[in-house]
mmCIF file of the N, C-alpha and C atoms, coordinates in Angstrom:
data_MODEL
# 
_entry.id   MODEL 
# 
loop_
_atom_site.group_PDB 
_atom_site.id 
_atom_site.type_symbol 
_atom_site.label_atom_id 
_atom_site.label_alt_id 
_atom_site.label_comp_id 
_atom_site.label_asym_id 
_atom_site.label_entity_id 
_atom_site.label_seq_id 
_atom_site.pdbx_PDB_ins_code 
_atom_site.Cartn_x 
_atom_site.Cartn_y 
_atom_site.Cartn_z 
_atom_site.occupancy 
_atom_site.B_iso_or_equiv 
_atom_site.pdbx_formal_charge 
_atom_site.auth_seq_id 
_atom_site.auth_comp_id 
_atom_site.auth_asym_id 
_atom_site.auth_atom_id 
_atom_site.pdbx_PDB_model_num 
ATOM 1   N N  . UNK A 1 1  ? 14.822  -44.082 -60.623 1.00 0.00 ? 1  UNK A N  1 
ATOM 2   C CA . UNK A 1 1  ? 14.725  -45.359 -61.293 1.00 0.00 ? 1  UNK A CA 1 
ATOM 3   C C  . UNK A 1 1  ? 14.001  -46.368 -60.409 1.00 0.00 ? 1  UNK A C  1 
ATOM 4   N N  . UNK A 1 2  ? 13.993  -46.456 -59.034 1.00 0.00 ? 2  UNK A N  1 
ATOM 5   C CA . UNK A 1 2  ? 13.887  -47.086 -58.049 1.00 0.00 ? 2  UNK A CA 1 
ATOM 6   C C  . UNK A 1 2  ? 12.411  -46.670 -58.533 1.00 0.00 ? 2  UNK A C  1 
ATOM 7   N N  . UNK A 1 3  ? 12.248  -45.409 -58.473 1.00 0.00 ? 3  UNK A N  1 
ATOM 8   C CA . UNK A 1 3  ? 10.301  -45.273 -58.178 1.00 0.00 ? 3  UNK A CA 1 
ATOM 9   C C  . UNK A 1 3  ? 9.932   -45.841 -59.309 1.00 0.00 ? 3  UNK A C  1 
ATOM 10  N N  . UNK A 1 4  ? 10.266  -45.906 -60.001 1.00 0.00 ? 4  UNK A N  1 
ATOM 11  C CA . UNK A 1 4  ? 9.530   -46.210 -62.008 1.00 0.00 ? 4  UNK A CA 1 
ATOM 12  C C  . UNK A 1 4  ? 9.452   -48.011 -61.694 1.00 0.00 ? 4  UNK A C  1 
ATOM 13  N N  . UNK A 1 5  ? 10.434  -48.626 -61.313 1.00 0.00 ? 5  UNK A N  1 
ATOM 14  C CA . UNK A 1 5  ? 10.407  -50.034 -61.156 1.00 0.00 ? 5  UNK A CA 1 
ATOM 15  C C  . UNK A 1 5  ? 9.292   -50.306 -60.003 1.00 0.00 ? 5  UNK A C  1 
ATOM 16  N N  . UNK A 1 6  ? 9.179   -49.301 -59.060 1.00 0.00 ? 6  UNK A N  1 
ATOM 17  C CA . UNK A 1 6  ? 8.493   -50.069 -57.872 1.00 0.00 ? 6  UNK A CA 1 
ATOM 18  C C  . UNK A 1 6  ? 7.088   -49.583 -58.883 1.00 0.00 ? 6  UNK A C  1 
ATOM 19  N N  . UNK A 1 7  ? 6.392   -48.858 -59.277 1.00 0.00 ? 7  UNK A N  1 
ATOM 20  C CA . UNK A 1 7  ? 5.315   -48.243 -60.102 1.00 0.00 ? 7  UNK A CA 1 
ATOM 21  C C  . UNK A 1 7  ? 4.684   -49.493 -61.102 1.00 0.00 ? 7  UNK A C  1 
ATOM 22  N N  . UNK A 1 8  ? 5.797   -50.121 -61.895 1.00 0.00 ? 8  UNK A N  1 
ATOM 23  C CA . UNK A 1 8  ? 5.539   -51.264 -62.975 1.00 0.00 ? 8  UNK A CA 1 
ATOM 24  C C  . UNK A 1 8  ? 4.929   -52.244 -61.964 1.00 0.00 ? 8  UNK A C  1 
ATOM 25  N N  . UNK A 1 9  ? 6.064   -52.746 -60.966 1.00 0.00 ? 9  UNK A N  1 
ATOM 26  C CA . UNK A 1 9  ? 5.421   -53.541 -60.304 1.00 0.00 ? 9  UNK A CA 1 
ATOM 27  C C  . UNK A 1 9  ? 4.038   -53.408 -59.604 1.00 0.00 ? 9  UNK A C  1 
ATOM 28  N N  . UNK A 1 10 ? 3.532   -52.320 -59.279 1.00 0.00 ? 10 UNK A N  1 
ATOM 29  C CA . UNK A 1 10 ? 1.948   -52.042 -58.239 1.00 0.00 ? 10 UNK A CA 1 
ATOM 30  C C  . UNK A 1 10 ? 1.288   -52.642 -59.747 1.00 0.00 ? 10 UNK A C  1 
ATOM 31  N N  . UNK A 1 11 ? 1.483   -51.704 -60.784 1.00 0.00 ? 11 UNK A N  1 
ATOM 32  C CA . UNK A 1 11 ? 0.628   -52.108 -61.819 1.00 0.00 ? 11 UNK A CA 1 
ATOM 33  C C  . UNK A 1 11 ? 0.121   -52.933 -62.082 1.00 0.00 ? 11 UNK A C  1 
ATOM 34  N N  . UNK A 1 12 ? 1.464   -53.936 -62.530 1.00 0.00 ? 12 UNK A N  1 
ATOM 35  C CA . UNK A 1 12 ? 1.061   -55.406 -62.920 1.00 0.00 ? 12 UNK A CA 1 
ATOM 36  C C  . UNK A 1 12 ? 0.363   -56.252 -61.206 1.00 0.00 ? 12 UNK A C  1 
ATOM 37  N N  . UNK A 1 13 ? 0.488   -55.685 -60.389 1.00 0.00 ? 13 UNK A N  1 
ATOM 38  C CA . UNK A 1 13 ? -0.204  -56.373 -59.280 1.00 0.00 ? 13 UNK A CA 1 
ATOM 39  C C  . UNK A 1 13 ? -1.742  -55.492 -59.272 1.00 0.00 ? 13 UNK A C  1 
ATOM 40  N N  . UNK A 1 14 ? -2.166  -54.489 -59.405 1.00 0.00 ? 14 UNK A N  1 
ATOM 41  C CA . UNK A 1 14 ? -3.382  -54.073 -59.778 1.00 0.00 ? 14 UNK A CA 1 
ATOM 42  C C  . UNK A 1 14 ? -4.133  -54.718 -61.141 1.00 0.00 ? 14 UNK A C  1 
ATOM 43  N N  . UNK A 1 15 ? -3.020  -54.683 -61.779 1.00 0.00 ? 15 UNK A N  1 
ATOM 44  C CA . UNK A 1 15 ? -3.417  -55.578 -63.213 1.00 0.00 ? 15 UNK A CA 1 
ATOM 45  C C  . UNK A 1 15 ? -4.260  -57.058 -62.856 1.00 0.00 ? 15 UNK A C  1 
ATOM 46  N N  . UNK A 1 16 ? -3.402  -57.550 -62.153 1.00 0.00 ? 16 UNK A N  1 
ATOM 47  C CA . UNK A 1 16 ? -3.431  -59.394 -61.867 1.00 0.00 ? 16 UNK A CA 1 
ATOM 48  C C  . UNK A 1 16 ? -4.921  -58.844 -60.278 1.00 0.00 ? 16 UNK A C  1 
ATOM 49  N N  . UNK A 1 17 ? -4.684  -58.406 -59.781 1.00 0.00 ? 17 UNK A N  1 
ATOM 50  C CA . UNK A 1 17 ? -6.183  -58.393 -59.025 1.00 0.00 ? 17 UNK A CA 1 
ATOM 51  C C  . UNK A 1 17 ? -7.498  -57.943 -59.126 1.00 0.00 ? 17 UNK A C  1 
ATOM 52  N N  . UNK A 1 18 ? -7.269  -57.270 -60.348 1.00 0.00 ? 18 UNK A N  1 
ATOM 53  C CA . UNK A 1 18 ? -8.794  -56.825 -61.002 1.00 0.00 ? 18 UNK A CA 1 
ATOM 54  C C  . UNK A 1 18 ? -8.962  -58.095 -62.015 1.00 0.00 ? 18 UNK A C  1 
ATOM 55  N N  . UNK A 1 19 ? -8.480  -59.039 -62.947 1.00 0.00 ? 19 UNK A N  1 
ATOM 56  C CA . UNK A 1 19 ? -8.597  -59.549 -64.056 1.00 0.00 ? 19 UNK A CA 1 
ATOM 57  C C  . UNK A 1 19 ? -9.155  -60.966 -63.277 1.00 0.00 ? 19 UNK A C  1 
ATOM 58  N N  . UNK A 1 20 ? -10.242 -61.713 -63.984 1.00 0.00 ? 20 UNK A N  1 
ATOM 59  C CA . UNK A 1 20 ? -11.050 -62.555 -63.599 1.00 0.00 ? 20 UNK A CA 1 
ATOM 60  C C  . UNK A 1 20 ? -10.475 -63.918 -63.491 1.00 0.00 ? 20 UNK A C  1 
ATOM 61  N N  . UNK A 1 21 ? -8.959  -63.456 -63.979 1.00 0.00 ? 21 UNK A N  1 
ATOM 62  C CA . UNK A 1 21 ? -8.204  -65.017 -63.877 1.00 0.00 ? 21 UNK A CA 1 
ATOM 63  C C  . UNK A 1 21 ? -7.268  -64.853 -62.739 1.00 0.00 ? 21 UNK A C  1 
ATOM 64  N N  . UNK A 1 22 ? -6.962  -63.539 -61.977 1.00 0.00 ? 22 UNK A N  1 
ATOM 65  C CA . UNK A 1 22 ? -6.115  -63.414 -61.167 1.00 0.00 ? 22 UNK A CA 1 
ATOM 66  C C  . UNK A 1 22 ? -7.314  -63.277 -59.863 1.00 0.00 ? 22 UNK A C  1 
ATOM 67  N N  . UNK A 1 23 ? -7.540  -62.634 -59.038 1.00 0.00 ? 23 UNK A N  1 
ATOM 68  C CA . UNK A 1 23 ? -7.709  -62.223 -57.445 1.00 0.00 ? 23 UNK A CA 1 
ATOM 69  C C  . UNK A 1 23 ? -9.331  -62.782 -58.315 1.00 0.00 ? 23 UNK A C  1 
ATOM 70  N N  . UNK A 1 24 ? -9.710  -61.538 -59.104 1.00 0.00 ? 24 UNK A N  1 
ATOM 71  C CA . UNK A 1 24 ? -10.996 -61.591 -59.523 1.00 0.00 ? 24 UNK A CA 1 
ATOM 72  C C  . UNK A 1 24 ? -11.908 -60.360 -58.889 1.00 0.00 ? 24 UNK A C  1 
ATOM 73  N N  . UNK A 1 25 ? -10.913 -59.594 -58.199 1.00 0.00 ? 25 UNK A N  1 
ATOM 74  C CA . UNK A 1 25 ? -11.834 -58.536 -57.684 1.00 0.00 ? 25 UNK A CA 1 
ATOM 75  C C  . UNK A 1 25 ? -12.126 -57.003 -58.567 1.00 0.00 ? 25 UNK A C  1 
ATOM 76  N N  . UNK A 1 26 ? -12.384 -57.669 -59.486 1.00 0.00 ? 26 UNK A N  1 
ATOM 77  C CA . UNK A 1 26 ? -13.141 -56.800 -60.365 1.00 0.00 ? 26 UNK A CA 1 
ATOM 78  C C  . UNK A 1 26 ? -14.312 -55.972 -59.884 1.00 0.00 ? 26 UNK A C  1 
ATOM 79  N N  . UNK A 1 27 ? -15.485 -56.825 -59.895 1.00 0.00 ? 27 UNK A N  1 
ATOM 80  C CA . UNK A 1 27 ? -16.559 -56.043 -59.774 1.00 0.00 ? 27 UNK A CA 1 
ATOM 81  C C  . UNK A 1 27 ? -16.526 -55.002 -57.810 1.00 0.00 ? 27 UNK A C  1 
ATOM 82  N N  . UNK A 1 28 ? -15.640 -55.881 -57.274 1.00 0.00 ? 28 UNK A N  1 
ATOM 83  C CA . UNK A 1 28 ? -15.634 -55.156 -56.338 1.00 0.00 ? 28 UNK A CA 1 
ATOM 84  C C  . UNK A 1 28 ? -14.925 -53.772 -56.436 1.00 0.00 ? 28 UNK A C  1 
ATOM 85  N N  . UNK A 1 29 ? -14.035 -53.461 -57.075 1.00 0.00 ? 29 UNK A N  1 
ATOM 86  C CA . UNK A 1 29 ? -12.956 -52.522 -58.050 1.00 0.00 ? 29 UNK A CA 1 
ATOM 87  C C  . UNK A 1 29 ? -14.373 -51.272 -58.346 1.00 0.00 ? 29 UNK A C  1 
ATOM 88  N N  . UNK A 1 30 ? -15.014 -51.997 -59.033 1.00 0.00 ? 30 UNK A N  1 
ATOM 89  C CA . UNK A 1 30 ? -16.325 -51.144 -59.693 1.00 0.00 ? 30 UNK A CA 1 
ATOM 90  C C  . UNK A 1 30 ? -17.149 -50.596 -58.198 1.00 0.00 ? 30 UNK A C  1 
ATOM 91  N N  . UNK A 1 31 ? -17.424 -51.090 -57.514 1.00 0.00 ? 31 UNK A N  1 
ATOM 92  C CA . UNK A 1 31 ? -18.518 -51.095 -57.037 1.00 0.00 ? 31 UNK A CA 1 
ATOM 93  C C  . UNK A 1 31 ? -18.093 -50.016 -55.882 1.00 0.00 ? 31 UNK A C  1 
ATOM 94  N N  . UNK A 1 32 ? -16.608 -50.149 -55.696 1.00 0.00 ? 32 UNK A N  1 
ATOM 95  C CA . UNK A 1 32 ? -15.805 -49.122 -55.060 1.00 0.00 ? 32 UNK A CA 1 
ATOM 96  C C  . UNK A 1 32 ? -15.515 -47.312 -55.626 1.00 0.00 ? 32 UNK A C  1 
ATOM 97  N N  . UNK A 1 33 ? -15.182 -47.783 -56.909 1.00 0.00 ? 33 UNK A N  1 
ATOM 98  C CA . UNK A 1 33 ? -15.374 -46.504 -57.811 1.00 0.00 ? 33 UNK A CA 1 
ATOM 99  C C  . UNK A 1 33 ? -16.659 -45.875 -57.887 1.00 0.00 ? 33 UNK A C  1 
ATOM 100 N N  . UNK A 1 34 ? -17.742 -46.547 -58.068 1.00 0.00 ? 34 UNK A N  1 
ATOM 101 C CA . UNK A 1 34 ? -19.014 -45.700 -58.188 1.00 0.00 ? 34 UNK A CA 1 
ATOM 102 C C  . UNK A 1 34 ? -19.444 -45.141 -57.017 1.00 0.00 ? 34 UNK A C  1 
ATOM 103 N N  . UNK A 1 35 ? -19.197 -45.746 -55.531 1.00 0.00 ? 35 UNK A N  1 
ATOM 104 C CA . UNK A 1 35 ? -19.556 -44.892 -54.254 1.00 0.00 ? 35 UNK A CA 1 
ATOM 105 C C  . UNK A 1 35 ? -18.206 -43.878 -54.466 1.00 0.00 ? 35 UNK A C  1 
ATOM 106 N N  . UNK A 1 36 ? -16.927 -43.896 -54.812 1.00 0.00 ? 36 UNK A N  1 
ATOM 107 C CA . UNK A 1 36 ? -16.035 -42.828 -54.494 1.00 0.00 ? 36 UNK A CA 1 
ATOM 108 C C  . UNK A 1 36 ? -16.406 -41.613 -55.610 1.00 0.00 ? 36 UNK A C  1 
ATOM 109 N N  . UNK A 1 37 ? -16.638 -42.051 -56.199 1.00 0.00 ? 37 UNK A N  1 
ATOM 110 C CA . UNK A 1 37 ? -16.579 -41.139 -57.501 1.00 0.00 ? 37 UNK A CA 1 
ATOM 111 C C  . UNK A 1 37 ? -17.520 -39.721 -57.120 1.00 0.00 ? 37 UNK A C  1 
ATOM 112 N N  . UNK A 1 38 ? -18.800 -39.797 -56.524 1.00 0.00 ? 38 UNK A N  1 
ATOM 113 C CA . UNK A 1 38 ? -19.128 -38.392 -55.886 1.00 0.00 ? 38 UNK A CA 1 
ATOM 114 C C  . UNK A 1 38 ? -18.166 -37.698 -55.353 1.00 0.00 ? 38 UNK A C  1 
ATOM 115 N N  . UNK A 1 39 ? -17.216 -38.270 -54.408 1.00 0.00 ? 39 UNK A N  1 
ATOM 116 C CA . UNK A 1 39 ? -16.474 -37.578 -53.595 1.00 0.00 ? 39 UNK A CA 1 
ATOM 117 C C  . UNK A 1 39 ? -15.298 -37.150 -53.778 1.00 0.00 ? 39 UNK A C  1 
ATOM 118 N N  . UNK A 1 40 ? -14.765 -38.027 -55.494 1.00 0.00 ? 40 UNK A N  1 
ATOM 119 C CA . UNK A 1 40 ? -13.601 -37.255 -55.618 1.00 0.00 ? 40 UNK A CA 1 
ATOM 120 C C  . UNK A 1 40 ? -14.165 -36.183 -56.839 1.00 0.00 ? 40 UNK A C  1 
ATOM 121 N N  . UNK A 1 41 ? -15.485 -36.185 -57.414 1.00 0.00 ? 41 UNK A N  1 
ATOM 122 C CA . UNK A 1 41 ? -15.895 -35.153 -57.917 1.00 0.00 ? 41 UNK A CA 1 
ATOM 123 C C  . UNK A 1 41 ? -15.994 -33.804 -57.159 1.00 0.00 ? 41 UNK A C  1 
ATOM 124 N N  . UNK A 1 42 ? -16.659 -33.862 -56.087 1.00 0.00 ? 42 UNK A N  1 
ATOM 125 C CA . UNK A 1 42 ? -16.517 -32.921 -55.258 1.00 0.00 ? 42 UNK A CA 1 
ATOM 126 C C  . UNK A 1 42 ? -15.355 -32.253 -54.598 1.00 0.00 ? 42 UNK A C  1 
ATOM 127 N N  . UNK A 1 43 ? -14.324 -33.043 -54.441 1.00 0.00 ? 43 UNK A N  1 
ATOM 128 C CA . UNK A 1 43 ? -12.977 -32.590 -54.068 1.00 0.00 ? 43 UNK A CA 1 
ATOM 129 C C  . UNK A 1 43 ? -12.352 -31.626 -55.173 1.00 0.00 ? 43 UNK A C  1 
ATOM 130 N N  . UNK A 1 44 ? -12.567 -32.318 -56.729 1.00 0.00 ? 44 UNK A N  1 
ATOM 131 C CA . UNK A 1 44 ? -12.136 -31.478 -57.988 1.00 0.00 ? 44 UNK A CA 1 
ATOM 132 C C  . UNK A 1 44 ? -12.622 -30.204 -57.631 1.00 0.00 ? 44 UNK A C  1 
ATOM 133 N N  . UNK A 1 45 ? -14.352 -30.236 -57.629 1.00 0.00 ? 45 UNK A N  1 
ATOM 134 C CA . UNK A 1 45 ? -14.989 -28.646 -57.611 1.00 0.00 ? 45 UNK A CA 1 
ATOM 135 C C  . UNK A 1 45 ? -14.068 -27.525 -57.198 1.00 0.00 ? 45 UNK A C  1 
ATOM 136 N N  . UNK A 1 46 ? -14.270 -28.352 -55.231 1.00 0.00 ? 46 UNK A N  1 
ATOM 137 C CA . UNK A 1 46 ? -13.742 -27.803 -54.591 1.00 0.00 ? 46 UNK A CA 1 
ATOM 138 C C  . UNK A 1 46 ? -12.644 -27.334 -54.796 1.00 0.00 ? 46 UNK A C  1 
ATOM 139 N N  . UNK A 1 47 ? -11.195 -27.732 -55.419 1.00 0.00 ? 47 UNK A N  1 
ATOM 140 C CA . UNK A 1 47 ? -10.098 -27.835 -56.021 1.00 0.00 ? 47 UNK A CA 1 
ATOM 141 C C  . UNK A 1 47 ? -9.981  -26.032 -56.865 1.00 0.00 ? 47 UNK A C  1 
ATOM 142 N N  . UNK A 1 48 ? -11.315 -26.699 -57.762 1.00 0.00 ? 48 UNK A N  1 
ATOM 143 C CA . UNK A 1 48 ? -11.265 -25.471 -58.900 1.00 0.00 ? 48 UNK A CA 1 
ATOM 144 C C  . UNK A 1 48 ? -11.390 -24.437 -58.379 1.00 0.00 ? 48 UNK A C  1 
ATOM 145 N N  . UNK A 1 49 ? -12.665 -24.543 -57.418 1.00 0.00 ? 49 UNK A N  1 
ATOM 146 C CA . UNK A 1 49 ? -13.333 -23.029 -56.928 1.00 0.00 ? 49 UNK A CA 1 
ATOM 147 C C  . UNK A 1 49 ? -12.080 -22.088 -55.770 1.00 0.00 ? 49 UNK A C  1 
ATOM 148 N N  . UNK A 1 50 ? -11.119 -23.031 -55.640 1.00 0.00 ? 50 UNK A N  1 
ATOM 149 C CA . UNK A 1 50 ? -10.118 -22.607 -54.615 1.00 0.00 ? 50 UNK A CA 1 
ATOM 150 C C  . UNK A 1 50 ? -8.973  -21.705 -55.855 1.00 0.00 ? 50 UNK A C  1 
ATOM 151 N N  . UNK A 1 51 ? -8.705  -22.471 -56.794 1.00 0.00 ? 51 UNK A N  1 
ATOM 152 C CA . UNK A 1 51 ? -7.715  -21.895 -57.738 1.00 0.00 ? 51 UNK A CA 1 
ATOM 153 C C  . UNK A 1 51 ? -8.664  -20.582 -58.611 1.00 0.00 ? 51 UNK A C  1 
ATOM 154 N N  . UNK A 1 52 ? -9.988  -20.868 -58.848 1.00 0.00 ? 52 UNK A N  1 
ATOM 155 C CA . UNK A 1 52 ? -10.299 -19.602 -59.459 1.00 0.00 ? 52 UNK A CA 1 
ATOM 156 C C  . UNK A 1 52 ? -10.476 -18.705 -58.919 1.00 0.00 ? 52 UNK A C  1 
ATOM 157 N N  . UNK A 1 53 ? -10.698 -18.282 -57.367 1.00 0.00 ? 53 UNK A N  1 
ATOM 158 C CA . UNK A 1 53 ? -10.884 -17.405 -56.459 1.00 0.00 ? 53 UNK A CA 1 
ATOM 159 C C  . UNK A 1 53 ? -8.990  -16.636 -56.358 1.00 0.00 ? 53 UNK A C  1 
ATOM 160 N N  . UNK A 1 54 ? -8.285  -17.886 -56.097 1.00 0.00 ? 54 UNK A N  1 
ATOM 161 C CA . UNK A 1 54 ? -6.950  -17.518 -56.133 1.00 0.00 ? 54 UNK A CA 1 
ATOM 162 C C  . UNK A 1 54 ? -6.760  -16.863 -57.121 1.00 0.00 ? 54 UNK A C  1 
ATOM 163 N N  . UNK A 1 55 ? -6.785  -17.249 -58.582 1.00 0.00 ? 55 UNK A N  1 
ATOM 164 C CA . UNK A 1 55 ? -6.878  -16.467 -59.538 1.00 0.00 ? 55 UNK A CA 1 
ATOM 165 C C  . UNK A 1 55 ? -7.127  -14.914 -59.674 1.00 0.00 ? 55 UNK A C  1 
ATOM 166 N N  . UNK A 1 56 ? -8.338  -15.122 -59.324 1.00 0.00 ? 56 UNK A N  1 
ATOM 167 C CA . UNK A 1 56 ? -9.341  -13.651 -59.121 1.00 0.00 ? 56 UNK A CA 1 
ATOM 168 C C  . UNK A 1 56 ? -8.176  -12.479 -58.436 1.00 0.00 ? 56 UNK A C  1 
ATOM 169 N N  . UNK A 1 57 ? -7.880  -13.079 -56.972 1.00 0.00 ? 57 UNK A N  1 
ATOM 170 C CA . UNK A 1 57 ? -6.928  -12.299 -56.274 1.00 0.00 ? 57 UNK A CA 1 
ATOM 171 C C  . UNK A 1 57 ? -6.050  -11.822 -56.551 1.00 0.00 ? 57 UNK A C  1 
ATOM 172 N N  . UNK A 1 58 ? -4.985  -12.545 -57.592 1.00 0.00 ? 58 UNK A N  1 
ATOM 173 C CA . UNK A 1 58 ? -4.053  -12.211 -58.441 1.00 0.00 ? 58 UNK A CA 1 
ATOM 174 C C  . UNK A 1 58 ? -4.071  -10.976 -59.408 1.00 0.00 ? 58 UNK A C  1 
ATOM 175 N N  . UNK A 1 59 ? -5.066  -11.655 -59.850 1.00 0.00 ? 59 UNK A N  1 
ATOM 176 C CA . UNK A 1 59 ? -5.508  -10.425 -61.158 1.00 0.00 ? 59 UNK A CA 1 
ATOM 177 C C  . UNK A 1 59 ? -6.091  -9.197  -60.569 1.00 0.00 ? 59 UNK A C  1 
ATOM 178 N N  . UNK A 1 60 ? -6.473  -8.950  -59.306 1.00 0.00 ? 60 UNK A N  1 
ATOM 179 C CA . UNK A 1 60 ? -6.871  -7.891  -58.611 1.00 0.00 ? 60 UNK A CA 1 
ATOM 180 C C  . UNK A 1 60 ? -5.782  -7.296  -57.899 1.00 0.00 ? 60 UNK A C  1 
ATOM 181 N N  . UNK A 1 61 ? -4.602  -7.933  -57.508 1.00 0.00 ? 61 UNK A N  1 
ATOM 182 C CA . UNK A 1 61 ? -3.368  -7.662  -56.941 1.00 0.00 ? 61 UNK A CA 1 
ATOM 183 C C  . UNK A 1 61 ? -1.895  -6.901  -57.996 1.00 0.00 ? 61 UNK A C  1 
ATOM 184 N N  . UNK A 1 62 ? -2.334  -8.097  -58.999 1.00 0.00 ? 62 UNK A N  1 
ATOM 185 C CA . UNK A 1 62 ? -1.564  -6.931  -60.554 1.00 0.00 ? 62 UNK A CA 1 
ATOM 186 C C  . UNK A 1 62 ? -2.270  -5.793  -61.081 1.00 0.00 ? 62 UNK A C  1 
ATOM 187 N N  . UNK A 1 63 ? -3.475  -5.525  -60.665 1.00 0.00 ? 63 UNK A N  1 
ATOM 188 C CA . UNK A 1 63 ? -3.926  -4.241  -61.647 1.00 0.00 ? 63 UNK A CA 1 
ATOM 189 C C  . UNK A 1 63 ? -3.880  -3.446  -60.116 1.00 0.00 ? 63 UNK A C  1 
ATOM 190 N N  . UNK A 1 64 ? -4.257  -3.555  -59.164 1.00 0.00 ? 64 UNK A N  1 
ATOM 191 C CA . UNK A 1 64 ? -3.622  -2.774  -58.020 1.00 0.00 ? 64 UNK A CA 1 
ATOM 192 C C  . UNK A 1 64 ? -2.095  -2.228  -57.898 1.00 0.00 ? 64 UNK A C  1 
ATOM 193 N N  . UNK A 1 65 ? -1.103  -2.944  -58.665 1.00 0.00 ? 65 UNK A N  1 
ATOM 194 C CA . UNK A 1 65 ? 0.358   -2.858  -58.357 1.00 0.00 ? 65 UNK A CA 1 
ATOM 195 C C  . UNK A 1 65 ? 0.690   -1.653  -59.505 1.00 0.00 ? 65 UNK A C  1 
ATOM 196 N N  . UNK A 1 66 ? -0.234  -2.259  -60.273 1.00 0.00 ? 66 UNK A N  1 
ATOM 197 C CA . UNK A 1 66 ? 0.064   -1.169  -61.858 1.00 0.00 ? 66 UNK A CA 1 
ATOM 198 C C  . UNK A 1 66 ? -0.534  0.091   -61.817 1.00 0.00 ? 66 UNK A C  1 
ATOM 199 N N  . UNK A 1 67 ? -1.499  0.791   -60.661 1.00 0.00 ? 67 UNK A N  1 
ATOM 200 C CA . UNK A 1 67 ? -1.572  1.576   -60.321 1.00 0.00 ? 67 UNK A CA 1 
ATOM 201 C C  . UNK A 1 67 ? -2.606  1.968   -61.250 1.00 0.00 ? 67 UNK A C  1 
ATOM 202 N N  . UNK A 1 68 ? -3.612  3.254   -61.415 1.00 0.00 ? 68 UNK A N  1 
ATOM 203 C CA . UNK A 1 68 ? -3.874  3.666   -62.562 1.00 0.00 ? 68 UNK A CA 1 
ATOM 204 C C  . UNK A 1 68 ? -3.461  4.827   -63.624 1.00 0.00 ? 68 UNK A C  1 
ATOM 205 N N  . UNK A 1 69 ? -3.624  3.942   -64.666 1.00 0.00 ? 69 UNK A N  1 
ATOM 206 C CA . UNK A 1 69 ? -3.216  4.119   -65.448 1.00 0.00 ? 69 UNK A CA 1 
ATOM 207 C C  . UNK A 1 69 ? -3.539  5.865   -66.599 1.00 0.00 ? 69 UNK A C  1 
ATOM 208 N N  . UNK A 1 70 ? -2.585  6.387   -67.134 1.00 0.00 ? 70 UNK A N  1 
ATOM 209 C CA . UNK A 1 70 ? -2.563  7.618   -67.173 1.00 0.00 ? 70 UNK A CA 1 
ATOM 210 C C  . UNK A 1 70 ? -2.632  7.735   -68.966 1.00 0.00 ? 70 UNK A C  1 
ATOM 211 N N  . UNK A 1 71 ? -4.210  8.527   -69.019 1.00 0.00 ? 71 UNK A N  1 
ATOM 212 C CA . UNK A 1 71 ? -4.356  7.839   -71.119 1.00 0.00 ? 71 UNK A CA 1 
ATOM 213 C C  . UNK A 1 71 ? -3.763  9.390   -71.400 1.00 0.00 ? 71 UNK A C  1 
ATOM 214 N N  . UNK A 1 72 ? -2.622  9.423   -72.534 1.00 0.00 ? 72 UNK A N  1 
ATOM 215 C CA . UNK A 1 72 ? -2.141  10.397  -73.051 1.00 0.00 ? 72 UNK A CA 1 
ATOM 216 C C  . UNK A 1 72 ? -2.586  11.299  -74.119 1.00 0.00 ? 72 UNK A C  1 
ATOM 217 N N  . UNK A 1 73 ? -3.213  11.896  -73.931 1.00 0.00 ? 73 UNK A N  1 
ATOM 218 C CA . UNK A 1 73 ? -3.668  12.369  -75.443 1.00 0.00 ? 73 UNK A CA 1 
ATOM 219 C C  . UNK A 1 73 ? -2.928  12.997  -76.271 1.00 0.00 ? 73 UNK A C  1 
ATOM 220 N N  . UNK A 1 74 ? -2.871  12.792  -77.621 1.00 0.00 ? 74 UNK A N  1 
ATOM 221 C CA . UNK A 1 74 ? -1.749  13.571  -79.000 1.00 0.00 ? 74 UNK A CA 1 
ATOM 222 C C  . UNK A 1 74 ? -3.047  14.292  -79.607 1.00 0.00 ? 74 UNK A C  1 
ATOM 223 N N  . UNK A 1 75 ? -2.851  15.485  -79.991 1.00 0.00 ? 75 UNK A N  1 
ATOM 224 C CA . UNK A 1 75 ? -3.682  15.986  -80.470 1.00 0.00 ? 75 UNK A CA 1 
ATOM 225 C C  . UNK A 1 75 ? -2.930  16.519  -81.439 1.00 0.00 ? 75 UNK A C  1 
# 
């Protein structure tokens, strides 16, 4: 409960320092996002290419465990 109240509050104080009647640091807000924004794009990539490789391993680690597999024929 403690975290949810302290959360409202950052808000409404992020709220009141971007808005042109409070701090007013809006465009600086912007101007901050567009240099970060390469870099947290690149962190995502990076992010993905780590979980799909992990992935990969997995799925190479369950069909290794399952051994191969033995086709029965009914004739």
């Amino acid at each position: 409960m403690k975290a949810l109240i302290l959360g409202i509050i950052i808000l409404f104080g992020v709220i009141f320092s971007v808005l042109p009647t409070g701090l007013g640091w809006g465009t600086e807000v912007l101007i901050f996002l567009k240099g970060a924004l390469p870099v947290i794009a690149a962190f995502i990539g990076l992010i993905s290419v780590f979980i799909g490789v992990a992935d990969i391993k997995d799925l190479h680690e369950a069909r290794k465990e399952e051994g191969p597999q033995q086709v029965e024929k009914t004739e």
